[in-house]
ZALUM-999083 format. One record per residue (C-alpha): residue in one letter; x, y, z. Coordinates in steps of 0.05 Angstrom, whole numbers, plus 32768, in hexadecimal, padded with zeros to 4 digits. Example, Ala and Ser with C-alpha at 12.3 -4.5 7.8 and 13.67 -1.06 7.14 Angstrom:
// ZALUM-999083
<pt rest="a" xx="80F6" yy="7FA6" zz="809C"/>
<pt rest="s" xx="8111" yy="7FEB" zz="808F"/>
This chain:
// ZALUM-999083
<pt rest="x" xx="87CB" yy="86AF" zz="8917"/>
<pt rest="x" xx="87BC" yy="8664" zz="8904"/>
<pt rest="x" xx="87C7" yy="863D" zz="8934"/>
<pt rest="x" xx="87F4" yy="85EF" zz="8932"/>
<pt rest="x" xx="87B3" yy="85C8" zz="8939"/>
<pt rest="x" xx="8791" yy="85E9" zz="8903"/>
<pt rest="x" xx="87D1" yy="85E2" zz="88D4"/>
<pt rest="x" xx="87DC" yy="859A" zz="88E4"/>
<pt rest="x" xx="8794" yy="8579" zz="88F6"/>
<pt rest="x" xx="8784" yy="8584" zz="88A9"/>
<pt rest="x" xx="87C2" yy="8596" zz="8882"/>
<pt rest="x" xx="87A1" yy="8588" zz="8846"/>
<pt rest="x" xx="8762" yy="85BE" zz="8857"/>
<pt rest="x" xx="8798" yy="85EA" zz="886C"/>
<pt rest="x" xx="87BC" yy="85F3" zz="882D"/>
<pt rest="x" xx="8780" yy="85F7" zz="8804"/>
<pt rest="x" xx="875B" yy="862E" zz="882B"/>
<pt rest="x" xx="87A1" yy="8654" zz="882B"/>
<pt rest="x" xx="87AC" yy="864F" zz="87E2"/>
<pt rest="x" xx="8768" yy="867A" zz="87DB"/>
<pt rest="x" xx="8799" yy="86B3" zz="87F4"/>
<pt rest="x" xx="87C7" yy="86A0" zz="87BD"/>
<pt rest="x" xx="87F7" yy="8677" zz="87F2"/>
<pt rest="x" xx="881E" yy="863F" zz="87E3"/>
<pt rest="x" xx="881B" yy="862D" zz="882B"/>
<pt rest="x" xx="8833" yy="85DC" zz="8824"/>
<pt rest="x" xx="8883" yy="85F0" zz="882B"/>
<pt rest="x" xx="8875" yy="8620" zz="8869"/>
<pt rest="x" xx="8847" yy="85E7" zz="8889"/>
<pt rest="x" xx="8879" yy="85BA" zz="887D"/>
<pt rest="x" xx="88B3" yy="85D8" zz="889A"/>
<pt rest="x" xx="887A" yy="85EB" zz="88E0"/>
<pt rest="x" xx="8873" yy="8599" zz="88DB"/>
<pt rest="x" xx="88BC" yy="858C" zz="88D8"/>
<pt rest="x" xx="88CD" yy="85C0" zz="890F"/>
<pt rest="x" xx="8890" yy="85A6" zz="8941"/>
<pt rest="x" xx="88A9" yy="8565" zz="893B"/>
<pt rest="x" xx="88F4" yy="8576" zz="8951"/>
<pt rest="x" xx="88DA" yy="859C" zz="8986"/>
<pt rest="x" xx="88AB" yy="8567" zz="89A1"/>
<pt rest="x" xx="88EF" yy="8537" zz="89A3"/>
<pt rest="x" xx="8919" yy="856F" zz="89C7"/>
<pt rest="x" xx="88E2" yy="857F" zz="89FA"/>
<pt rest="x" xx="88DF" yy="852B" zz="8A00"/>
<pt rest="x" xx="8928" yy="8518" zz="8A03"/>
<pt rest="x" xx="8928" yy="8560" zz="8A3A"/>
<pt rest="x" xx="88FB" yy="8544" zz="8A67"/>
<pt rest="x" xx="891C" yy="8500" zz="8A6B"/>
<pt rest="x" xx="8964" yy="8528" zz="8A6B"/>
<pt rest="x" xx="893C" yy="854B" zz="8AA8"/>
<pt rest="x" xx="891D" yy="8511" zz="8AD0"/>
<pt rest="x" xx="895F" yy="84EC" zz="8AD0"/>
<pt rest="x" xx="897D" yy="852D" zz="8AE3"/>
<pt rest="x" xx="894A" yy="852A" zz="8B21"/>
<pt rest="x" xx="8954" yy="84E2" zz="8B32"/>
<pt rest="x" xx="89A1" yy="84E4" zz="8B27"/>
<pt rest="x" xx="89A1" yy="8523" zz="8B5C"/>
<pt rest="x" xx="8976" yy="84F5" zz="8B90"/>
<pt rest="x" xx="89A5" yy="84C3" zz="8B92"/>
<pt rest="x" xx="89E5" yy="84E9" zz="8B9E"/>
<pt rest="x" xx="89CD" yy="84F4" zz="8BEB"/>
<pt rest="x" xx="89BC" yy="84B0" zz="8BF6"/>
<pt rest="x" xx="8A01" yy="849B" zz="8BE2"/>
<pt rest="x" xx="8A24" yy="84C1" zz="8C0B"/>
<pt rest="x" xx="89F9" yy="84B6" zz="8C3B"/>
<pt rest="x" xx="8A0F" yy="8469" zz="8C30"/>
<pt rest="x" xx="8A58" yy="847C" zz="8C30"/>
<pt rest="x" xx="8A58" yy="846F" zz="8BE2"/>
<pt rest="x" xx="8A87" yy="84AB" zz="8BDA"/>
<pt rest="x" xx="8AA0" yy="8495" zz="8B93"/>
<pt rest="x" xx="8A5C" yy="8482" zz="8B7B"/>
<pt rest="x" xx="8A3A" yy="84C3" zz="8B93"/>
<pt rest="x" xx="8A72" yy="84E6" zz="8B68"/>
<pt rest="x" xx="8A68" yy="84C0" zz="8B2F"/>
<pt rest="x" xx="8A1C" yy="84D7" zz="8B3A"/>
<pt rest="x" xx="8A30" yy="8522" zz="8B38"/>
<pt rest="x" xx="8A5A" yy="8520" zz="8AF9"/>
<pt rest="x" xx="8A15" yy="84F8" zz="8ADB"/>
<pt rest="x" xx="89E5" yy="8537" zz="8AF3"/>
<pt rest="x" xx="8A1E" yy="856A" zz="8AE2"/>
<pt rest="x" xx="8A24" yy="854E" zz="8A9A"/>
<pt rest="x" xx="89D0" yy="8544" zz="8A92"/>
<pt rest="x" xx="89CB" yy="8591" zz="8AB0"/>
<pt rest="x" xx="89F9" yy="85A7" zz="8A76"/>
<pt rest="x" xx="89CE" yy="857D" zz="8A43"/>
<pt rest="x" xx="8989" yy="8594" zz="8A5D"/>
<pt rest="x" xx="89AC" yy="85DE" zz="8A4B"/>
<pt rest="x" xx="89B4" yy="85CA" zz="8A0A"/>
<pt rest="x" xx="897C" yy="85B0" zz="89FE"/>
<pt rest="x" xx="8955" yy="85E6" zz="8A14"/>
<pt rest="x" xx="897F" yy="8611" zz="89F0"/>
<pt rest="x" xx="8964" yy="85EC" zz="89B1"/>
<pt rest="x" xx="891F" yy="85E4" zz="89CA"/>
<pt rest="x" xx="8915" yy="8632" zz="89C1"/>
<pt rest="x" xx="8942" yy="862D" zz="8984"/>
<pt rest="x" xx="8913" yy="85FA" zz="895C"/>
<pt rest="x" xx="88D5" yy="8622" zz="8982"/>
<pt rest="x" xx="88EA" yy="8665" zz="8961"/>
<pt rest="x" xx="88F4" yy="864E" zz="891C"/>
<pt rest="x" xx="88AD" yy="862C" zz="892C"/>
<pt rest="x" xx="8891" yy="8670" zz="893F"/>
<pt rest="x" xx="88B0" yy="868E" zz="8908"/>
<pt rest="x" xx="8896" yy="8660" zz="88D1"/>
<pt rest="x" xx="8847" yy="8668" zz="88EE"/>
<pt rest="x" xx="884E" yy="86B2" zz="88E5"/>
<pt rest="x" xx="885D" yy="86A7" zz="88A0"/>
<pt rest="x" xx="8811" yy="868F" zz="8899"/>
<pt rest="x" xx="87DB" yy="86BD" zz="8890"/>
<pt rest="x" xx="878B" yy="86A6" zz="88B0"/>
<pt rest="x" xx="8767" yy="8678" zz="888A"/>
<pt rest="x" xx="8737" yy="86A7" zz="885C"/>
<pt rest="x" xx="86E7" yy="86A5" zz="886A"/>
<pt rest="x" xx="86BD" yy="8679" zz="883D"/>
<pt rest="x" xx="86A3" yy="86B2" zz="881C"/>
<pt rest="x" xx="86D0" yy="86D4" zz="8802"/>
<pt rest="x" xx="86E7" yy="86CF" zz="87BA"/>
<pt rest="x" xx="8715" yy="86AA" zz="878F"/>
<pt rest="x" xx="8749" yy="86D0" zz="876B"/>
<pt rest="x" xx="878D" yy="86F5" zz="876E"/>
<pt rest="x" xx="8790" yy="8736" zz="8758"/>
<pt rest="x" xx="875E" yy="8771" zz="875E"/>
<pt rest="x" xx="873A" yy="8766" zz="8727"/>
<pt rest="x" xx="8721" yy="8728" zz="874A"/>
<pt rest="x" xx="8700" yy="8752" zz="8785"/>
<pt rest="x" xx="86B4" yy="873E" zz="877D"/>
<pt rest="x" xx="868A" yy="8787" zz="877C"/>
<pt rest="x" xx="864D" yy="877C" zz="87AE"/>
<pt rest="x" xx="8642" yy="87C7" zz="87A4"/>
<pt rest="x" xx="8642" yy="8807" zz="877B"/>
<pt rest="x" xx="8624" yy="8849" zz="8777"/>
<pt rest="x" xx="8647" yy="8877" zz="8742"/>
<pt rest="x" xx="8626" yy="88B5" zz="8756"/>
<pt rest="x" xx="8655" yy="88DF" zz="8739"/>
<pt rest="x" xx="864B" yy="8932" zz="872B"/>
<pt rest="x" xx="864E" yy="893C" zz="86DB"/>
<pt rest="x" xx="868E" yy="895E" zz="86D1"/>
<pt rest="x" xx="86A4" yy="8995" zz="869B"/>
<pt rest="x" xx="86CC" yy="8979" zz="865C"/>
<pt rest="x" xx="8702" yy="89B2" zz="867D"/>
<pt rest="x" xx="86FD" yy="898C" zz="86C5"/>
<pt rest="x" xx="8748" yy="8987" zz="86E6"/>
<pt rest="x" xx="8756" yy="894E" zz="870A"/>
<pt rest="x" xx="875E" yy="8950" zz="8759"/>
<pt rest="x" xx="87AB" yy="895B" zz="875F"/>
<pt rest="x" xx="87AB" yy="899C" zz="8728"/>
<pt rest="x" xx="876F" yy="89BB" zz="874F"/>
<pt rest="x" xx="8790" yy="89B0" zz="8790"/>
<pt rest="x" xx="87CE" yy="89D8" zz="877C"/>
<pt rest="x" xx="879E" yy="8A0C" zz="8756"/>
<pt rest="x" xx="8775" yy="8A1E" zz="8797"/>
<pt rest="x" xx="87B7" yy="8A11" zz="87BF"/>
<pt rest="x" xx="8797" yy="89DE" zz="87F2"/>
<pt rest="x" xx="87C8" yy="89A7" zz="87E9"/>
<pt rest="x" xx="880E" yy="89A7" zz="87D9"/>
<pt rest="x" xx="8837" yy="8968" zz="87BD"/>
<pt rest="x" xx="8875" yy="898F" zz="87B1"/>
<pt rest="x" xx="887A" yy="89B0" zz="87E6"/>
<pt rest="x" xx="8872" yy="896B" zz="880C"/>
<pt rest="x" xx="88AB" yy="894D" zz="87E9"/>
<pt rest="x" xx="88D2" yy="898A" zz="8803"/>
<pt rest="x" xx="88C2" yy="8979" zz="884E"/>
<pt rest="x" xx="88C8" yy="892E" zz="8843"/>
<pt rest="x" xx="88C6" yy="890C" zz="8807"/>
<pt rest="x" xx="888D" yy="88FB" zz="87CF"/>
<pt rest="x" xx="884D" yy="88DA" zz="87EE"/>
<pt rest="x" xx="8845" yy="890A" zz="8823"/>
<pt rest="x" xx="8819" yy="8948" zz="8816"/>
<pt rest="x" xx="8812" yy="898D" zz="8837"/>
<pt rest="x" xx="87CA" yy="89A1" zz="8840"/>
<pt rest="x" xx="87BE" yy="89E5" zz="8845"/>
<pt rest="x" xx="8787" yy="8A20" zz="885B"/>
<pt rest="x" xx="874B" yy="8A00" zz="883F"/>
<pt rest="x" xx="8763" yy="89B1" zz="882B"/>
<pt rest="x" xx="8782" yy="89B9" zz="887D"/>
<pt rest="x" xx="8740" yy="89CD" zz="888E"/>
<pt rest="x" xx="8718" yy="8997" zz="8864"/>
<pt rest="x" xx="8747" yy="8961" zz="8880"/>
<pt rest="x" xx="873A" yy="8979" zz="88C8"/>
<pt rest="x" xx="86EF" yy="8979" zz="88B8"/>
<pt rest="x" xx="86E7" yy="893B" zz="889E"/>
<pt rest="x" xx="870F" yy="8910" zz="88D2"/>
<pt rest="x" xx="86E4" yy="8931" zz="890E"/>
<pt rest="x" xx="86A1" yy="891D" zz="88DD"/>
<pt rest="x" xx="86BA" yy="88DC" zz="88D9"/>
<pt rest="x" xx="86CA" yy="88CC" zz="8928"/>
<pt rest="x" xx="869A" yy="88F5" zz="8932"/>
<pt rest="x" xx="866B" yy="88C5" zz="8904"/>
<pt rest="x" xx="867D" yy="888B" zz="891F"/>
<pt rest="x" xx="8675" yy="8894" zz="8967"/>
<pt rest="x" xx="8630" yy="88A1" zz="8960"/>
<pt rest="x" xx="862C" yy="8860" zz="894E"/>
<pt rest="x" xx="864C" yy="8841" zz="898B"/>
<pt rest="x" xx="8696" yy="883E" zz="8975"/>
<pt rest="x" xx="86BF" yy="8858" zz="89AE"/>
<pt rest="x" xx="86F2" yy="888B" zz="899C"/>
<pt rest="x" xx="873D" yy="8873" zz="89AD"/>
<pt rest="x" xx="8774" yy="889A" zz="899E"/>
<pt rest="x" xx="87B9" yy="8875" zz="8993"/>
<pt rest="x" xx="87FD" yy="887E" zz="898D"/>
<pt rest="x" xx="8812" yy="8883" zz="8942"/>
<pt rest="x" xx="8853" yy="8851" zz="8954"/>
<pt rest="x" xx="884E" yy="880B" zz="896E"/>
<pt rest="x" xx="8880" yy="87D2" zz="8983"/>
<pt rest="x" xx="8893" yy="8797" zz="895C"/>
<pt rest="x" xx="885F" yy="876E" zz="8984"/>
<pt rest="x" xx="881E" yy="8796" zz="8972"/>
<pt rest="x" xx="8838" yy="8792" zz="8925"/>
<pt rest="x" xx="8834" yy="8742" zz="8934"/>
<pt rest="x" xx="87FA" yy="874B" zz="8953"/>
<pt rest="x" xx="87D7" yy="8767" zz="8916"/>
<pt rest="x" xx="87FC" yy="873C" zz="88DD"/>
<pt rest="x" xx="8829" yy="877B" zz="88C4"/>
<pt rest="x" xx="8864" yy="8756" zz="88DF"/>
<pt rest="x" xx="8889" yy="8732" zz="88CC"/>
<pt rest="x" xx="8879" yy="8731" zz="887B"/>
<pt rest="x" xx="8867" yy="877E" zz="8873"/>
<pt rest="x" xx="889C" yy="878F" zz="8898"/>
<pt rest="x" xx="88BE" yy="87B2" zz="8857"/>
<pt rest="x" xx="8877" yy="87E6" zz="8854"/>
<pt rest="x" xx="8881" yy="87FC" zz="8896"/>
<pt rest="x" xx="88AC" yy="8835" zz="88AC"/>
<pt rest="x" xx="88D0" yy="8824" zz="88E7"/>
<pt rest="x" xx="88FC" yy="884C" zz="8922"/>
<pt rest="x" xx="8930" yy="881A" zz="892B"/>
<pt rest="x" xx="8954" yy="8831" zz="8961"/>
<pt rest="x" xx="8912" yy="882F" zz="8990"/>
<pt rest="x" xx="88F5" yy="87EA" zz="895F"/>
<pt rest="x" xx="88B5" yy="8812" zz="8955"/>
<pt rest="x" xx="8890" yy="8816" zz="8916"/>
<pt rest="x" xx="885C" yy="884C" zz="88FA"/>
<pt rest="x" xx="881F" yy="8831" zz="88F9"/>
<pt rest="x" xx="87F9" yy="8828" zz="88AD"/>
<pt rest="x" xx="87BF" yy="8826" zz="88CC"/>
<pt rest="x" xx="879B" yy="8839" zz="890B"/>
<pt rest="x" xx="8777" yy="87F4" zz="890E"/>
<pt rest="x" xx="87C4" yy="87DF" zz="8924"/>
<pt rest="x" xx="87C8" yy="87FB" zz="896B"/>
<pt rest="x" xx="877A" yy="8800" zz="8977"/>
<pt rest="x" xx="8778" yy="87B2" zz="896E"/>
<pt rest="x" xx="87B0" yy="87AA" zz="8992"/>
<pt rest="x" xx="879A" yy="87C8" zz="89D2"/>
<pt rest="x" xx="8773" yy="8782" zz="89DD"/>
<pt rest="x" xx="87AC" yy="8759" zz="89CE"/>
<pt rest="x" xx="87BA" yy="8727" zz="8A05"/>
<pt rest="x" xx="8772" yy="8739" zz="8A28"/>
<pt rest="x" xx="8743" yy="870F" zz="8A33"/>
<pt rest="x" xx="86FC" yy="872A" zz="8A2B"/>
<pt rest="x" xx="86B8" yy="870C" zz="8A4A"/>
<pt rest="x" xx="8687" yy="86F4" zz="8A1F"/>
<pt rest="x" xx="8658" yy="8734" zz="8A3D"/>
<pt rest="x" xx="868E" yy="8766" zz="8A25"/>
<pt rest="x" xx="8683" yy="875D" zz="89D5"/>
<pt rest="x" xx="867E" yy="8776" zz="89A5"/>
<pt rest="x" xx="86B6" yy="87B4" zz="89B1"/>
<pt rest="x" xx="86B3" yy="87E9" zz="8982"/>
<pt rest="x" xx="86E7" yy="881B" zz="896F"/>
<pt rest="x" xx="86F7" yy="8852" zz="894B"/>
<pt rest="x" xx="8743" yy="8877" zz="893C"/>
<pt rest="x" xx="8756" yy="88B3" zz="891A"/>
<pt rest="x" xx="87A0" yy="88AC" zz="890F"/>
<pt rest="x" xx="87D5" yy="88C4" zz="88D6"/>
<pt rest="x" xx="87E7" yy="8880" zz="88B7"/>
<pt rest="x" xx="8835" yy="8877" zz="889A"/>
<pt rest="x" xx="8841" yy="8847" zz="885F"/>
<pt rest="x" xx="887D" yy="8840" zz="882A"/>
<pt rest="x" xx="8858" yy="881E" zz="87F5"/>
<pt rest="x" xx="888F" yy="87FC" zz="87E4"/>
<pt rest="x" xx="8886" yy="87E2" zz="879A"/>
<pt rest="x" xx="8858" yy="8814" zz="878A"/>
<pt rest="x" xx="8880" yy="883C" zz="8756"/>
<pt rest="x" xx="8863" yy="883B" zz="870F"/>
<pt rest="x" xx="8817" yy="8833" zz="872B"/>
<pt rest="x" xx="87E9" yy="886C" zz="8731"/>
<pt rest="x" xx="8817" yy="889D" zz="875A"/>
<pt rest="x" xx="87FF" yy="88E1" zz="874D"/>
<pt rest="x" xx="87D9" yy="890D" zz="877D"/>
<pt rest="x" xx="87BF" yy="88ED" zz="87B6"/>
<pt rest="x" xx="87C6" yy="88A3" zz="879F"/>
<pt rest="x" xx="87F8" yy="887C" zz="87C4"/>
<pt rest="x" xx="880B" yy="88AD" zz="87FA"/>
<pt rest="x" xx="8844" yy="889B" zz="882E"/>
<pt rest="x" xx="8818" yy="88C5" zz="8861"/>
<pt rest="x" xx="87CD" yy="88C7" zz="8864"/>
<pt rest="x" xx="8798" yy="88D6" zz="8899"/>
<pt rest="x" xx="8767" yy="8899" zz="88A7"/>
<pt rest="x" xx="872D" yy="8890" zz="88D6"/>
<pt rest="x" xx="8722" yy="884C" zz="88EB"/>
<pt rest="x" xx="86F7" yy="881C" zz="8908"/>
<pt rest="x" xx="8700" yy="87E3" zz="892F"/>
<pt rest="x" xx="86CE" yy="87AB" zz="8946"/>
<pt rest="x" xx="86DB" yy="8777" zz="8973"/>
<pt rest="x" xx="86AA" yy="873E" zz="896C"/>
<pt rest="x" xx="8699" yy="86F7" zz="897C"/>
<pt rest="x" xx="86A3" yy="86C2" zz="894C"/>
<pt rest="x" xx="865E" yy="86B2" zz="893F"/>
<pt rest="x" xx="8651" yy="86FB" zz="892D"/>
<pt rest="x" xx="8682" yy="870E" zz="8903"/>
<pt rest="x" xx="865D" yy="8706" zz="88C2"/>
<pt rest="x" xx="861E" yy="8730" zz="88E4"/>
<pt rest="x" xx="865F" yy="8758" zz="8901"/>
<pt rest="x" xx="867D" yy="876F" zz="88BA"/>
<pt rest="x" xx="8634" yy="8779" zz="8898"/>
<pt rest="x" xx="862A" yy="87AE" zz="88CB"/>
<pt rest="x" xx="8667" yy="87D2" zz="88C2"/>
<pt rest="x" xx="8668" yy="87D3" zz="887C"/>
<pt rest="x" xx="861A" yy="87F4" zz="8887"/>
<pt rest="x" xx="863B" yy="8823" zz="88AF"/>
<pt rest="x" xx="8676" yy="883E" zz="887E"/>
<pt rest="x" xx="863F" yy="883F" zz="8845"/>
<pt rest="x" xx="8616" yy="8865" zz="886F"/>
<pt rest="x" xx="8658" yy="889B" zz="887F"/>
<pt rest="x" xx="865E" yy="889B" zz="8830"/>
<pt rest="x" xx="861D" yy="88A3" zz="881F"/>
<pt rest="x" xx="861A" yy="88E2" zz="8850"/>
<pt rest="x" xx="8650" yy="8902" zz="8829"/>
<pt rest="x" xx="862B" yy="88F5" zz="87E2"/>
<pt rest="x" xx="8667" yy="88D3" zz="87CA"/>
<pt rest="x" xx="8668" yy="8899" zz="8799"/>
<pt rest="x" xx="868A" yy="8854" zz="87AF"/>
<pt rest="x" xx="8687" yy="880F" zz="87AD"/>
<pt rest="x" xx="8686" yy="87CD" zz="87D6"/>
<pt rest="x" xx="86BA" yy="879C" zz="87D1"/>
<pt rest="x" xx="86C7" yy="8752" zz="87E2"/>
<pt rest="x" xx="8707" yy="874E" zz="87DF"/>
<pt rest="x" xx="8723" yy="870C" zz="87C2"/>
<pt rest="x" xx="8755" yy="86DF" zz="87DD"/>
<pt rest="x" xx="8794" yy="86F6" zz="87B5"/>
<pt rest="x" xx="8787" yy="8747" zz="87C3"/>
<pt rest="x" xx="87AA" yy="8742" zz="87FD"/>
<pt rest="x" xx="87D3" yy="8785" zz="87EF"/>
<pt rest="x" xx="87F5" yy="87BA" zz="882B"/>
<pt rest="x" xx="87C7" yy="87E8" zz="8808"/>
């Protein structure tokens, strides 16, 4: 999360480097001006409200001590009526410091220098792409029609259970699934990422904690009489089990690795490419997580991207490397 100084040392830099994300981030640093302003006057006129509370409160024994019986009254009406202004004030001090809190949120991190400028997909800059592809028959089926031929996944029978976007894998698609999450953790901890496994709900705080909340909020299915949400993503509670910790230099990097079903409502997704397994409500993901110090994240991502091509390549599969621009920002 950005930070006050960073928003209002260089407002200007701010807004620029935010509108590479496609944000019109002027009105929201505005208002985070406006409100850190009234709360730097509460939390002024509070202390003063408090140190004549203080001083008032000194000089009610000294009058009685004096026999100033009237005056040391006088004195406790002036500390009863500052008490009941300090609670007001306070009262708005976490008021204005909310709305504050709530307006930062609003703001996603500045983007690195690299990546690219754009707003849509089509904008992503490929670094990378092998198209090894198997020639197929001019009679080929595509994925979703051979999956009910062979009867190893079943889309209607998921919308039976539950609804459309979440499958029933059976005998041998079950069996592949199994397979290839095991290959996968199995994969990556050979390489040093530590296998963690997660709950598959988290509280309202580790959604903060990895920017789902508050502006995804709509993607995310969520338990409201416990306030938990599904997770989209296993990077959610893995990252989160460092939030609030403090690590020693000597204890990076920390690598991860998660198998976990991952829950999303693709909201807004209706009329894209729905069928088969594109834009599934439920899906299996294995993730990995890397925990690194600032000066080596650049060296940090290189090496993880080597290590997903390298998963990829081992399964003789085609793909491509993405940069992602500024405006592909998508729950997706």
């Amino acid at each position: 999360m950005l930070t006050l100084k960073q928003l209002r040392d260089d407002k200007e830099a701010a807004v620029r480097r935010l509108a590479k994300k496609g944000v019109d981030a002027r009105p929201v640093i505005d208002r985070i001006e406006q409100l850190d302003d009234r709360r730097k006057a509460i939390q002024q006129e509070l202390d003063n409200c408090l140190s004549q509370q203080n001083q008032a409160a000194k000089m009610i024994g000294a009058l009685m001590g004096q026999g100033k019986r009237d005056e040391a009254e006088a004195k406790k009406a002036e500390v009863a009526a500052l008490k009941e202004k300090s609670v007001k004030l306070s009262a708005e001090m976490k008021q204005t410091a909310d709305a504050l809190q709530a307006e930062i949120v609003l703001l996603p991190n500045f983007p690195a220098e690299i990546v690219p400028e754009g707003t849509s997909a089509e904008d992503n800059l490929v670094v990378k792409l092998v198209e090894n592809y198997t020639p197929l028959p001019a009679e080929a089926l595509p994925h979703w029609e051979l999956a009910k031929k062979y009867d190893i996944i079943d889309f209607d029978l998921g919308v039976k259970l539950t609804g459309a976007g979440f499958p029933v894998y059976k005998g041998k698609g079950a069996r592949l699934q199994r397979a290839l999450i095991n290959y996968f953790l199995d994969y990556n901890t050979r390489a040093g990422y530590r296998e963690v496994e997660p709950p598959v709900m988290v509280n309202e705080a580790s959604g903060f904690g990895t920017g789902q909340l508050p502006d995804k909020e709509g993607q995310m299915y969520h338990a409201t009489v416990d306030n938990f949400y599904l997770v989209p993503t296993a990077e959610v509670p893995v990252t989160n089990i460092f939030r609030d910790v403090i690590l020693d230099e000597k204890d990076f990097p920390v690598k991860m690795t998660a198998y976990t079903p991952c829950f999303r409502r693709e909201a807004g997704s209706y009329g894209k490419d729905v069928r088969g397994l594109n834009r599934l409500h439920q899906f299996d993901k294995v993730e990995i997580v890397r925990l690194s110090l600032p000066d080596d994240s650049y060296e940090a991502l290189d090496d993880m991207v080597a290590h997903v091509e390298g998963l990829v390549k081992s399964l003789g599969l085609p793909y491509r490397i993405l940069r992602l621009c500024g405006g592909d920002m998508s729950f997706t």
